[in-house]
C-alpha positions as CSV (number, residue, x, y, z in Angstrom):
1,X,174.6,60.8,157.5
2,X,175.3,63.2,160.5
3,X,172.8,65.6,158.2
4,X,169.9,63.4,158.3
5,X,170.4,63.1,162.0
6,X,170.5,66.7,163.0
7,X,168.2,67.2,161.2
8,X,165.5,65.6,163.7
9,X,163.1,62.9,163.9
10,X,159.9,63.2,162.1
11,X,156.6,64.2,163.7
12,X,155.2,60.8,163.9
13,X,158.8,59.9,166.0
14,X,160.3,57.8,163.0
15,X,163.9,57.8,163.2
16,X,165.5,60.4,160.4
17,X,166.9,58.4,158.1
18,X,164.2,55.4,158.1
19,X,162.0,58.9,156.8
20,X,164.4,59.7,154.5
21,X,164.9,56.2,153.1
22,X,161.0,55.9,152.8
23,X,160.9,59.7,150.9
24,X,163.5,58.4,148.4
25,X,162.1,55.5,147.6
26,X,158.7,56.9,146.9
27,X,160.6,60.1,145.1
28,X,162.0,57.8,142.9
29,X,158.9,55.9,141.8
30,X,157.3,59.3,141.7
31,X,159.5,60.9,139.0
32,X,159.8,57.5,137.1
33,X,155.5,57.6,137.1
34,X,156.0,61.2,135.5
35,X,158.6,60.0,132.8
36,X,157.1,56.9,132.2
37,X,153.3,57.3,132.8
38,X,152.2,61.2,133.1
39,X,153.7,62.8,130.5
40,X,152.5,59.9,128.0
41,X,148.7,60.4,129.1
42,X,149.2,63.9,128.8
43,X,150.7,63.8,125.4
44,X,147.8,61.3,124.2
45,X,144.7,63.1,125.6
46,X,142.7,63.2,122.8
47,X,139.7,65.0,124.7
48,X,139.4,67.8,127.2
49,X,138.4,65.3,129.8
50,X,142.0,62.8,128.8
51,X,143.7,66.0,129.2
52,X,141.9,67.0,132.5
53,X,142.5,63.6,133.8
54,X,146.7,63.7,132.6
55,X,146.9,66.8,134.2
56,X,145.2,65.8,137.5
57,X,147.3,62.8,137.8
58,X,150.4,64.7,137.7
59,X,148.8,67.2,140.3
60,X,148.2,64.2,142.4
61,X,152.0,63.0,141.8
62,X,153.4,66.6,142.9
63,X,151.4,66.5,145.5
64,X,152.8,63.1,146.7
65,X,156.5,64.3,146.2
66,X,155.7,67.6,148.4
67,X,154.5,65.3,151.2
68,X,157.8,63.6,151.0
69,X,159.7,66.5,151.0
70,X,157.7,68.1,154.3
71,X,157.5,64.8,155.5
72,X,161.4,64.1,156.1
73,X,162.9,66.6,158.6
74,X,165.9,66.6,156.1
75,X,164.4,67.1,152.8
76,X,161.8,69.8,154.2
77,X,165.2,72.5,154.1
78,X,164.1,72.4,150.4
79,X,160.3,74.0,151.0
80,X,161.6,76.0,154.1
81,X,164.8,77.6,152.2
C-alpha cells in the first residue's frame, strides 16, 4: 500500500488509493464488457455498420480503461514507462 501512497494524490485531490480502488473497479467491469459483450457484437456483425458499431464500442471501452490508468497516480507508471 506504501506504493499507492507515494505515488500521489490524484489531480482532483482524491486520496491514492480511493483512485485506485475506483480504477479497479471500473477496470474490471471494463474487461468483463470486452469478454462478455464486445467481442460477441463483433463476432456477430452481420453488416459493415454491426461491425462499425462493435468496433466503436470497444474503442469507447479502451478509451475508458486509459482514463483509468492516467487517472490513478499509481497505475499511470504503466502509460509513462
Amino acid at each position: 500500500m506504501r506504493g499507492v501512497q507515494e505515488a500521489g494524490a490524484a489531480e482532483n485531490g482524491e486520496p491514492p488509493e480511493v483512485t485506485l480502488a475506483h480504477a479497479r473497479a471500473d477496470i474490471e467491469q471494463e474487461c468483463r464488457a470486452f469478454v462478455d459483450e464486445y467481442l460477441r457484437h463483433l463476432i456477430n456483425a452481420t453488416s459493415a455498420d454491426g461491425l462499425d458499431d462493435a468496433l466503436t464500442e470497444i474503442r469507447e471501452g479502451l478509451r475508458h480503461l486509459a482514463y483509468h490508468l492516467k487517472d490513478s497516480p499509481y497505475l499511470r507508471e504503466v502509460l509513462d514507462g
